[in-house]
C-alpha positions in Angstrom: 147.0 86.6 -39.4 143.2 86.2 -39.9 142.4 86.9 -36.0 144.6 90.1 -36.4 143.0 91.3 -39.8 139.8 90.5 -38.3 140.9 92.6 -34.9 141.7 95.5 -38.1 138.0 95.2 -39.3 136.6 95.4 -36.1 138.1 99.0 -35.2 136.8 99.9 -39.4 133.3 99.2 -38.1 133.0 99.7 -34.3 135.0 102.3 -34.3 137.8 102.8 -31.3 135.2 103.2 -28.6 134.8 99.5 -28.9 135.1 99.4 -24.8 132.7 101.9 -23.5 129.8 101.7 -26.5 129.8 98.1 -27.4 131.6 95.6 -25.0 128.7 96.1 -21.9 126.2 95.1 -24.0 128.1 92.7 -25.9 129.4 90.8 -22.8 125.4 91.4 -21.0 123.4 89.7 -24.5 125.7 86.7 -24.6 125.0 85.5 -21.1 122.5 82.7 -20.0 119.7 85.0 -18.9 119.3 86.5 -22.4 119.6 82.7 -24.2 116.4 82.0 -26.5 113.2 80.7 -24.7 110.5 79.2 -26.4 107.6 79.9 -24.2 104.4 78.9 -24.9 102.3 81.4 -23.7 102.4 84.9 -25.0 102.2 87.0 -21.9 105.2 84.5 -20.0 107.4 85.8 -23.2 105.8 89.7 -22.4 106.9 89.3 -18.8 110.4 87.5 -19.7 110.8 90.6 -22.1 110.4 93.2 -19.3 112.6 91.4 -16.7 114.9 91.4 -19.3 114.4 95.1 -19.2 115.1 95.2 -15.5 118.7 93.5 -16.0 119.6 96.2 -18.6 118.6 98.9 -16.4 120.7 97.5 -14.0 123.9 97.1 -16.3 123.4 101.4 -17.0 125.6 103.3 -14.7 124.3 107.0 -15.3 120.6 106.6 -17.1 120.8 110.4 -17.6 123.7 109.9 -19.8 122.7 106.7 -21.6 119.5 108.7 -22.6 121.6 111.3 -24.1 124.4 109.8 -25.8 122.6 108.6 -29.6 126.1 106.2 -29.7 125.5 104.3 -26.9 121.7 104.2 -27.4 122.4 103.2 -31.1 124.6 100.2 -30.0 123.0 99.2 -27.2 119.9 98.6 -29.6 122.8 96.9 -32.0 123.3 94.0 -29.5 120.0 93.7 -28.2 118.2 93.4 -31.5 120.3 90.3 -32.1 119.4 88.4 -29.3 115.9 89.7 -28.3 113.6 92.1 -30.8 110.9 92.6 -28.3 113.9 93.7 -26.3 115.1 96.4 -28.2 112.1 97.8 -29.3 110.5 98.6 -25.5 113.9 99.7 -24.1 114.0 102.0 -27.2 110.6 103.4 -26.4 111.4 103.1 -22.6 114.9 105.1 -22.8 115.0 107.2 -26.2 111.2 108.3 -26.7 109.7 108.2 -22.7 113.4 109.2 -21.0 114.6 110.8 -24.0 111.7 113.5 -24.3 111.4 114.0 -20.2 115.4 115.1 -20.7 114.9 116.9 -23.7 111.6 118.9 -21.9 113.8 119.3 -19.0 111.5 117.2 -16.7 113.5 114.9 -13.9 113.8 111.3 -14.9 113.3 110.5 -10.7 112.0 107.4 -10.3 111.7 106.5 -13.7 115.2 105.8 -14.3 114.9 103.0 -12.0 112.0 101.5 -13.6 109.5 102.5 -10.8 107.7 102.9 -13.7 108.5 102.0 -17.2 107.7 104.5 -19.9 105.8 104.6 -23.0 104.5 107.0 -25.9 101.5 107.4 -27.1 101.4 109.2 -30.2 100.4 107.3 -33.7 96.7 107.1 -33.8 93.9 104.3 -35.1 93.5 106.6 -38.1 96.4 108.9 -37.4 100.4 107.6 -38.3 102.7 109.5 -40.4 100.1 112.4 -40.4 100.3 112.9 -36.7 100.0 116.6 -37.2 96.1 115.6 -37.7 95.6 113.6 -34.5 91.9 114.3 -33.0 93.2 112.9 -29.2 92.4 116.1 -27.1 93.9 118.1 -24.0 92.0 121.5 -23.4 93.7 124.1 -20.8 90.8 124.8 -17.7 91.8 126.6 -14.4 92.8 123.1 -13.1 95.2 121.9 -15.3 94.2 119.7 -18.5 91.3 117.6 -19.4 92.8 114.5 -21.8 89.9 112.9 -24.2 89.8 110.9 -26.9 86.9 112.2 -29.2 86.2 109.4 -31.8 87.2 106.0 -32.7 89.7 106.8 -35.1 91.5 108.8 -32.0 92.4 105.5 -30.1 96.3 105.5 -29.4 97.2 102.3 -31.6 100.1 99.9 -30.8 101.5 101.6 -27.5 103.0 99.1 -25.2 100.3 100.4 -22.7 99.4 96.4 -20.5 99.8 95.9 -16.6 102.7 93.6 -17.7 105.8 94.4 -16.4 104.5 96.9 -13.8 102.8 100.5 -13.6 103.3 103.0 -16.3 103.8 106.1 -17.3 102.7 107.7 -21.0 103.9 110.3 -23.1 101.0 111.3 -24.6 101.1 113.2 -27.8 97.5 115.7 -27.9 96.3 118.8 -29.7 96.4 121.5 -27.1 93.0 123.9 -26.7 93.6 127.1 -24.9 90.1 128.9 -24.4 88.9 127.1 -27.8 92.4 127.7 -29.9 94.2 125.1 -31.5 97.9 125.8 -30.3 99.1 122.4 -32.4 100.0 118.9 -30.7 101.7 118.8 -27.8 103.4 116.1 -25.3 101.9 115.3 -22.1 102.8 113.2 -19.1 100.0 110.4 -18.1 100.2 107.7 -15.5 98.8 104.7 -17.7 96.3 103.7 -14.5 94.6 107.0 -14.1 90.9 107.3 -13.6 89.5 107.3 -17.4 92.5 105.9 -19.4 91.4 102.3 -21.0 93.2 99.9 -22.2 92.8 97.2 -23.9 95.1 94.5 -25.4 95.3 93.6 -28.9 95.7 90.6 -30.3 99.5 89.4 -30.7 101.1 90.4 -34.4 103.7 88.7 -36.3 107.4 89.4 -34.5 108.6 88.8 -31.0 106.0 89.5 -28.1 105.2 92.8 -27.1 102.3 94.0 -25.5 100.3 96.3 -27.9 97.4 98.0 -26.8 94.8 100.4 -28.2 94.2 102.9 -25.7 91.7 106.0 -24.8 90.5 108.5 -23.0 87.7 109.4 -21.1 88.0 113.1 -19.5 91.2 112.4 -17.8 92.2 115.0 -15.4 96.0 116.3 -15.6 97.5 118.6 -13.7 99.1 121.9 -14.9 102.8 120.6 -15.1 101.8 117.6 -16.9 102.4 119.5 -20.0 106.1 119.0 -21.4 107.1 122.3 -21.7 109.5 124.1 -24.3 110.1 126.5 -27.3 107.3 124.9 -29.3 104.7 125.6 -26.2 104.6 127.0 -22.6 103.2 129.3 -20.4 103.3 132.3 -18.9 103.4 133.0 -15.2 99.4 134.4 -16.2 98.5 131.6 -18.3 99.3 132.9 -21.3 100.4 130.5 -24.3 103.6 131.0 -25.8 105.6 129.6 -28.7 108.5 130.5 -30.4 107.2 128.6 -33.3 104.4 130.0 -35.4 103.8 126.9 -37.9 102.2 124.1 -35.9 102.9 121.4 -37.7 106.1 122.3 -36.9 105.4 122.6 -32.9 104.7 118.9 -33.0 108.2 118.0 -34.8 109.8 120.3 -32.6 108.1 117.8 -29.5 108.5 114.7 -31.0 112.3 114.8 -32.2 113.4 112.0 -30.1 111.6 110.2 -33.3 115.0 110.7 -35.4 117.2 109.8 -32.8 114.3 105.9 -32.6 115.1 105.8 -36.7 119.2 105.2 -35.3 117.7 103.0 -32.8 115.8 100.5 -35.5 117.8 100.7 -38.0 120.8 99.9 -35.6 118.8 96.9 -34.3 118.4 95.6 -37.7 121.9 95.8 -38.2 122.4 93.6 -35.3 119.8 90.7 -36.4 121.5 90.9 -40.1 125.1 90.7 -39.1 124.0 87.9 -37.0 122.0 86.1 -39.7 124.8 86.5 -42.1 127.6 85.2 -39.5 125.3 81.8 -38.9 124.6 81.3 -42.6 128.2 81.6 -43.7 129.5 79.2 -40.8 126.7 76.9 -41.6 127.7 77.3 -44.9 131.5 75.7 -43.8 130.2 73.3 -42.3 127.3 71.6 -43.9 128.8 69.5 -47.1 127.8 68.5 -50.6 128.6 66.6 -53.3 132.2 67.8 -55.3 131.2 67.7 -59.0 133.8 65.1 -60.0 132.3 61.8 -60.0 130.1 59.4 -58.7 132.5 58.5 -56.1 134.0 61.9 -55.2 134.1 63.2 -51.7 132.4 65.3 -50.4 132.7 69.3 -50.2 131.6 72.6 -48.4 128.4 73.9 -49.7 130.7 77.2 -49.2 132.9 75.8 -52.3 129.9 76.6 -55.0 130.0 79.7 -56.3 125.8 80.0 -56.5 126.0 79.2 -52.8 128.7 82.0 -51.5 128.2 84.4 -53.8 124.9 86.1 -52.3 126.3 85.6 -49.1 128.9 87.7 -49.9 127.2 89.9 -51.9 124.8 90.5 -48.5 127.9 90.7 -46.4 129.3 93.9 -48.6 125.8 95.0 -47.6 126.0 94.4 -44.2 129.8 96.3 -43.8 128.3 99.1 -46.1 125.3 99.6 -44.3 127.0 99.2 -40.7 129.2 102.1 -41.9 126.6 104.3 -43.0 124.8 103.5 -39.9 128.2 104.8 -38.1 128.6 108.1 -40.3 124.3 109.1 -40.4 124.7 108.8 -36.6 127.5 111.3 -36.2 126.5 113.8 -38.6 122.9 114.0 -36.7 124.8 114.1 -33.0 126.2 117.1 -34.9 123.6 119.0 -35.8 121.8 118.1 -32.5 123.7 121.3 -31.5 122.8 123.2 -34.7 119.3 124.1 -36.2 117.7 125.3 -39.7 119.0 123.9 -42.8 122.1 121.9 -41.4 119.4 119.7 -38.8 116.8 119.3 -41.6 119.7 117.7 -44.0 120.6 115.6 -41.3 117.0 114.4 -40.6 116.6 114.1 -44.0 119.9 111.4 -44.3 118.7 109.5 -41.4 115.5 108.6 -43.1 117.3 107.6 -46.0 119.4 105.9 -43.5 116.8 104.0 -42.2 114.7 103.1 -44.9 118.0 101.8 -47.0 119.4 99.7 -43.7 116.2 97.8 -43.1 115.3 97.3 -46.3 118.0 95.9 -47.0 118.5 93.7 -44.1 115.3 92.0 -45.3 116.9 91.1 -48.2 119.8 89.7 -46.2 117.7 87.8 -43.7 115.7 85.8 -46.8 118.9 85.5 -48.3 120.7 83.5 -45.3 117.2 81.9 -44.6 117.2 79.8 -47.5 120.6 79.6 -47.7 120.5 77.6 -44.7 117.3 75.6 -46.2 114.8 73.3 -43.9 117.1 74.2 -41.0 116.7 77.9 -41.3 113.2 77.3 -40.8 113.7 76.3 -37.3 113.3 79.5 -34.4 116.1 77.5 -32.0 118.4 78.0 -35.2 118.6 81.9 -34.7 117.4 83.0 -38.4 113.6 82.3 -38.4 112.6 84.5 -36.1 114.3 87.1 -38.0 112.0 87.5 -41.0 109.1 88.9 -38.8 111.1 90.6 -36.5 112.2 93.2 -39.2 109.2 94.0 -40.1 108.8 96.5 -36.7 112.3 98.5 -37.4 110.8 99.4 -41.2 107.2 100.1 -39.6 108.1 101.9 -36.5 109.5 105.4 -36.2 108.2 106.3 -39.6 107.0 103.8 -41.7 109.7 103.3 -44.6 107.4 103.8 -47.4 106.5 107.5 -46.3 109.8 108.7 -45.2 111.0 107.9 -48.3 108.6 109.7 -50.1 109.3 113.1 -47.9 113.0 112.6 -48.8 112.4 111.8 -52.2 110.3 115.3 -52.3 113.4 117.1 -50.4 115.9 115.7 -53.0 113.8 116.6 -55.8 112.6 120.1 -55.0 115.9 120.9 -53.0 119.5 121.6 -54.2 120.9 118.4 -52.1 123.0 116.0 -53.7 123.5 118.3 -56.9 127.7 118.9 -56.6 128.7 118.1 -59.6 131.3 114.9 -59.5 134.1 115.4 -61.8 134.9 112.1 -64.0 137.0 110.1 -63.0 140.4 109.5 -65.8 139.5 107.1 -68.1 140.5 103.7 -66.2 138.5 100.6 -65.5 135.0 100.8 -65.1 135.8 98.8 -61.7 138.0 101.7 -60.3 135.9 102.7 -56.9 136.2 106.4 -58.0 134.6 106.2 -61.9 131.7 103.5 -59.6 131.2 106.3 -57.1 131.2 108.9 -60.4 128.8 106.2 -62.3 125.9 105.7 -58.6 126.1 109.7 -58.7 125.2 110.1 -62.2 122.0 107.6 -61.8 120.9 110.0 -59.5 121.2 113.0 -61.6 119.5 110.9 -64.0 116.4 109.9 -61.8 116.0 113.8 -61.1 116.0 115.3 -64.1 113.2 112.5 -64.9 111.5 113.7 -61.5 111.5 117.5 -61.9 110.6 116.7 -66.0 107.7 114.9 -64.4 106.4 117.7 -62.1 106.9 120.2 -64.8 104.2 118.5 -67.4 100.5 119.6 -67.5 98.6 117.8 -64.8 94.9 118.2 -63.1 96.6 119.6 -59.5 99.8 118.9 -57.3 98.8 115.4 -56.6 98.6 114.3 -60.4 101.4 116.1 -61.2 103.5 114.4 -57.9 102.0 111.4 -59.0 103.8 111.7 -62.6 107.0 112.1 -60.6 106.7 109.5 -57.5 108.5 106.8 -59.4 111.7 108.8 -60.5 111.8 110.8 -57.0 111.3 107.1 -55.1 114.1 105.9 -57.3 116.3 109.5 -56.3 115.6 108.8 -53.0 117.1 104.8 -52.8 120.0 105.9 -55.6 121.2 108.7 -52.6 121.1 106.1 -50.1 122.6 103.5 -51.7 125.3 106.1 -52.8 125.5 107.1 -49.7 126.2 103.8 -48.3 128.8 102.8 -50.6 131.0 106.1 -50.1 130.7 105.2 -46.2 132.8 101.9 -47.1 135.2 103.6 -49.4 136.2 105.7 -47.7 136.7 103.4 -44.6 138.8 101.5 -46.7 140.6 104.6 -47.4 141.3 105.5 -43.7 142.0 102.0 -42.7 145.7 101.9 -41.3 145.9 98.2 -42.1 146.6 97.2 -45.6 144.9 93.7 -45.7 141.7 95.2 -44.3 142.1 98.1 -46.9 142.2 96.0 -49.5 139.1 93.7 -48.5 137.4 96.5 -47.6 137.9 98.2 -51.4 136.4 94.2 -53.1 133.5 94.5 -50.7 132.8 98.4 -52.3 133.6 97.0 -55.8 131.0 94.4 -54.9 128.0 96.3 -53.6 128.3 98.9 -56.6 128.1 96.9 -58.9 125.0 95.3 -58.0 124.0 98.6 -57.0 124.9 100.2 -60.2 123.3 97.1 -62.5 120.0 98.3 -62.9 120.7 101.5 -64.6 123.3 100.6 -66.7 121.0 100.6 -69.7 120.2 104.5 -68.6 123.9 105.2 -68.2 125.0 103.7 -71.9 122.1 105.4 -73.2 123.4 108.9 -71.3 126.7 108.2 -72.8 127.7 107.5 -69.2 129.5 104.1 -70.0 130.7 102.5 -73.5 129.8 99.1 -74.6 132.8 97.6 -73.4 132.5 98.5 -69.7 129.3 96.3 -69.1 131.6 93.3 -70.1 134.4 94.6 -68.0 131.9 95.5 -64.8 130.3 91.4 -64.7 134.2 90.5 -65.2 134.9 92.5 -62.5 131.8 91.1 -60.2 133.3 87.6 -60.6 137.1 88.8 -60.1 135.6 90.4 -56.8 133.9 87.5 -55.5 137.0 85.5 -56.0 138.7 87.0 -54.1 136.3 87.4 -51.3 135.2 84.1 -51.3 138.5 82.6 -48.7 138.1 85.4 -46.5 134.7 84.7 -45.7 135.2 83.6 -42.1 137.3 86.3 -41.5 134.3 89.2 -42.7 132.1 87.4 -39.8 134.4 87.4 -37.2 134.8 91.4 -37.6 131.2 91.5 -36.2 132.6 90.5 -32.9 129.9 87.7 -32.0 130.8 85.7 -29.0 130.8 82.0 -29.3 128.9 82.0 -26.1 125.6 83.2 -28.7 126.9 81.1 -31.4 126.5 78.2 -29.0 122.9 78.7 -28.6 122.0 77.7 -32.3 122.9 74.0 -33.4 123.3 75.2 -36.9 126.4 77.2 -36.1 128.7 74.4 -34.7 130.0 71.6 -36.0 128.3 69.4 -34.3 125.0 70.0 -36.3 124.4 66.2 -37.6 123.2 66.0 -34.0 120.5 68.5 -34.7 117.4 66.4 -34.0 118.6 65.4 -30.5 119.6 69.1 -29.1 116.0 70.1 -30.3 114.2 69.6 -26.9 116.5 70.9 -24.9 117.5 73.8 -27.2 113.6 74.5 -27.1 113.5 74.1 -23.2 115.4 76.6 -22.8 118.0 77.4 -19.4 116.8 76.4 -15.9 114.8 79.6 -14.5 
C-alpha cells in the first residue's frame, strides 16, 4: 500500500511525463561516474565538472530540442543540482543562456552542440548586476564589423565561467551598441573567449562547488559583422542602417537577454533537487539513528523520528518541499505559455517566476539548515550529502537575478498594478483549518500588506525614493505573502485533482500544515482586521498539532514520492542502516570510485 501511494504522489509532483522529462536524468545522476569526489585540488574538481558536462551532452538526443523545451531544461537541472551544483549551474549557462539565446537569435548551434566549444555569457559587470541596462562594456559599428572594449574597471565581466578548463570557448557577450556615436542600447554578441585582446583572469574560488569564475575584458577586440545576435530589438539593414522594433532601450536589452527567465526555472529547479534530497536523508536518518524512550532509566531505546521536536520541522519542511515543487511545476507552464504571447500576459508571467524563484530558494535554505542540524555532527560531514548544501544554495538565490532585487521589482508590480486584487469571497463559517477560509485568510494578508504599501507611497515624502522607502517593507512583505499564497494554492489544488484518495488526503494535511505556518505571523493583523475571532487562533495551533499527527507515520512514504534511487542513497553512510559503521566507510567514501 505505501509503495502504491507513494507511486500516487509521484504522478502529483512529476507529473505523467515522468518517462521522457525525468527518468534520463534520473537513471544518468545515480550512476558511478556522477558519485561524490573529494578532490583536493580545485582545478581537478573544475575539470571533473566539465567531463561531467561531456557525459550529459552525450545522454541529449536532439540538443536543438533540449534547448527549447523549459520542462526538460527545468528537470534536467532538478536531478543535476542534487548530485553536482557546479554541474547544473555550467550546463544551465552552457544550454539555456549560450544555446538558448543562439536559438532564440536564430543563429546555428553547429559545432557547439557537440561541445566543440562550450558556451558562456558574459553579461553582469564588476559594477554592473541587476542594472545591466547601465553596463559601460562597449561594441561600436565600423565598416569592418565591431570593435568590443571594455572602457574602465568597473566594466570587467564579473563571474563568467570564462578559464581554458574544460576546452575552447565561446561568449555571449552582452555590450552597448554605438552606431556612428549613437547609443542603440545593449546588445548580445558572439566572442570566441581566445581572441586576440580578450583577458582573462581567474578569480579566487568562492564558497559552493567549484566553478571556474573569471573576471574578464577587453582590449579593442575585433568582431565580425554577423557577430551581432540579431532580432526585433536590433538589426540591420541591407545599407547598414539600424533598426529596432523597440523604441525604449532598456527594454531592447530584456528583449536580448530573456533566456534570463527561463535560468530563474533552471535555479530554482536545482534547489528543489538539493532540498528534496536533504529532506529525504534527514528523515531516513531520522529512522534510523535512536534515542532514549522517556520511560525510565532502563527503557529501550527509540527513533529520534518518535519525538515530536524532532519530526515536526521535518515535516513542516517537507509540506514546503511538495508546495514549492508544485509551484515550481505550475510557474513553469504558465511561462512556456506565454512564451507564445507578449504584452501584459508575458510580463505577469515574468513577474510570477521571480516570485517563484525567490520564494523556492529561499526557502530551501531554510530546509537545508533545518535537515543539517537535524542530522547534528554527522550533517557536518560533505561525504554525508547535506553539508555541501548550505553553500551550494547560495548561487541559485544569487544568480539569474539576485533574490533581493527581483523581489523588490515584483513587490513594485504588485503594489502599483491591479495583480492579485480579485476579491476572494469568504469562505462559510467552518473551521479556521478548512483549506478554503486558509486560502481566504493568506489572501487577505496580502490585501492587508498593500493597502499599508500604497498608504505608504501616498504620505508626504522628500522624492520617489523617500517615499518608496516608506513603503519597501509592506510591498517586500506583498511580494513573499503572493508567493507563499501562491505556493500553497499549487498544493491544494493538487490535492484536489489527485485521482487517488490516500494521496488526496495527505496532500490536503501537508496544505493545512504549510498555511498555518504561513499564516502565523499575521494573525495579530488579521484579528485586528476582524479577519479571525479569538477562538480561531486556539483552533489553528490545535489544528497544527492534529496535522502533524497525522503526518508524522507517513513520513517515509512523503520521501519516497521524490523518486531517489537507492543507488544515490548508497553514497551517503548517514542514509543506511549501517551508519554505526560511519568512521570506517570515511576513507573510502572520501576516495571516491576508481577513475
Amino acid at each position: 500500500m505505501s509503495a502504491s501511494l507513494s507511486s500516487h504522489l509521484a504522478v502529483t509532483l512529476f507529473g505523467h511525463r515522468f518517462a521522457d522529462v525525468h527518468e534520463p536524468w534520473r537513471t544518468l545522476f545515480s550512476t558511478p561516474g556522477f558519485a561524490p569526489h573529494q578532490h583536493p585540488a580545485f582545478a581537478e574538481r573544475v575539470e571533473l565538472t566539465y567531463r561531467r558536462l561531456h557525459d550529459v551532452n552525450a545522454a541529449i538526443d536532439d540538443v536543438a530540442k533540449f534547448v527549447n523545451d523549459p520542462q526538460r531544461l527545468a528537470a534536467f537541472h532538478e536531478w543535476a543540482g542534487a548530485v553536482d551544483g557546479g554541474l547544473a549551474a555550467i550546463a544551465g549557462i552552457h544550454y539555456n543562456l549560450f544555446l538558448g539565446s543562439l536559438t532564440d537569435h536564430g543563429r546555428s548551434l553547429t559545432g557547439y552542440e557537440r561541445l566543440e566549444r562550450i558556451g558562456t555569457f558574459l553579461c553582469t559587470e564588476l559594477g554592473y548586476g541587476n542594472n545591466a541596462a547601465q553596463l559601460e562594456t562597449t561594441a561600436v559599428r565600423d565598416r569592418h564589423g565591431f570593435v568590443l572594449h571594455t572602457p574602465s574597471p568597473a566594466a570587467a565581466k564579473f563571474m563568467p565561467n570564462t578559464s581554458p578548463a574544460g576546452g575552447p570557448k565561446t561568449g555571449v557577450v552582452a555590450a552597448r551598441l554605438l552606431v556612428e556615436g549613437a547609443d542603440e542600447g545593449v546588445m548580445l554578441f558572439l566572442v570566441p573567449m581566445d581572441a586576440p585582446g580578450v583577458h582573462v583572469r581567474l578569480l579566487q574560488p568562492r564558497i559552493g562547488p567549484p566553478i571556474d569564475h573569471c573576471l574578464t575584458t577587453f582590449t579593442h577586440v575585433r568582431l565580425g559583422p554577423d557577430a551581432l545576435l540579431q532580432g526585433p530589438q536590433g538589426r540591420f539593414a541591407s545599407d547598414g542602417t539600424f533598426l529596432s522594433d523597440i523604441g525604449n532601450r532598456r527594454l531592447r536589452l530584456l528583449a536580448s537577454i530573456a533566456r534570463v527567465t527561463t535560468g530563474k526555472f533552471c535555479m530554482s529547479a536545482a534547489a528543489l533537487g538539493g532540498g528534496r534530497q536533504a529532506l529525504a536523508l534527514a528523515v531516513r536518518y531520522a529512522h534510523i539513528r535512536r534515542a532514549a524512550a522517556l520511560t525510565g532509566r532502563n527503557a529501550a531505546q527509540v527513533p529520534l523520528w518518535s519525538y515530536r521536536s524532532h519530526h515536526a520541522p521535518l515535516l513542516e519542511a517537507l509540506a514546503t518541499a511538495y508546495a514549492a515543487t508544485l509551484l515550481h511545476r505550475s510557474a513553469l507552464t504558465r511561462w512556456e505559455h506565454a512564451l507564445t504571447t507578449s504584452g501584459a500576459d508575458r510580463e505577469e508571467a515574468e513577474i510570477h517566476a521571480a516570485l517563484t524563484k525567490a520564494w523556492i530558494t529561499w526557502q530551501v535554505r531554510q530546509i537545508l539548515i533545518e535537515c543539517r542540524e537535524r542530522c547534528g555532527a554527522q550533517g557536518l560531514f560533505p561525504v554525508n550529502g547535506l553539508a555541501d548544501y548550505l553553500s551550494t544554495i547560495e548561487g541559485p538565490i544569487t544568480a539569474e537575478g539576485d533574490n533581493l532585487p527581483i523581489l523588490v521589482k515584483a513587490a513594485a508590480h504588485l503594489v502599483m498594478g491591479h495583480a492579485g486584487e480579485s476579491p476572494a469571497a469568504r469562505p462559510p463559517d467552518t473551521s479556521p483549518a478548512d483549506p478554503d477560509f486558509l486560502q481566504y485568510a493568506l489572501r487577505r494578508g496580502e490585501d492587508l500588506h498593500r493597502q499599508r504599501a500604497r498608504a505608504a507611497l501616498r504620505a508626504p515624502a522628500g522624492g520617489s525614493l523617500s517615499r518608496w522607502n516608506h513603503a519597501a517593507g509592506p510591498a517586500l512583505r506583498l511580494a513573499e505573502a503572493t508567493a507563499a499564497r501562491m505556493a500553497c494554492q499549487a498544493l491544494l489544488s493538487a490535492a484536489r485533482t489527485t485521482p487517488d484518495a490516500q494521496a488526496a488526503d495527505l496532500l490536503l494535511i501537508l496544505h493545512r500544515l504549510l498555511a498555518l505556518r504561513l499564516l502565523a505571523p499575521c494573525t495579530g493583523d488579521l484579528l485586528a482586521a476582524g479577519q479571525l475571532r479569538l477562538d480561531h487562533i486556539e483552533q489553528l495551533h490545535v489544528a497544527r498539532e492534529q496535522a502533524i499527527a497525522e503526518l508524522a507515520p507517513h513520513a517515509t512514504t512523503l520521501i519516497d514520492a521524490f523518486m531517489i534511487p537507492e543507488d544515490v542513497f548508497a553514497r551517503h553512510p548517514i542514509a543506511l542502516p549501517d551508519w554505526d559503521q560511519f568512521v570506517e566507510r570515511i576513507p573510502a567514501a572520501l576516495a571516491g570510485p576508481a577513475e
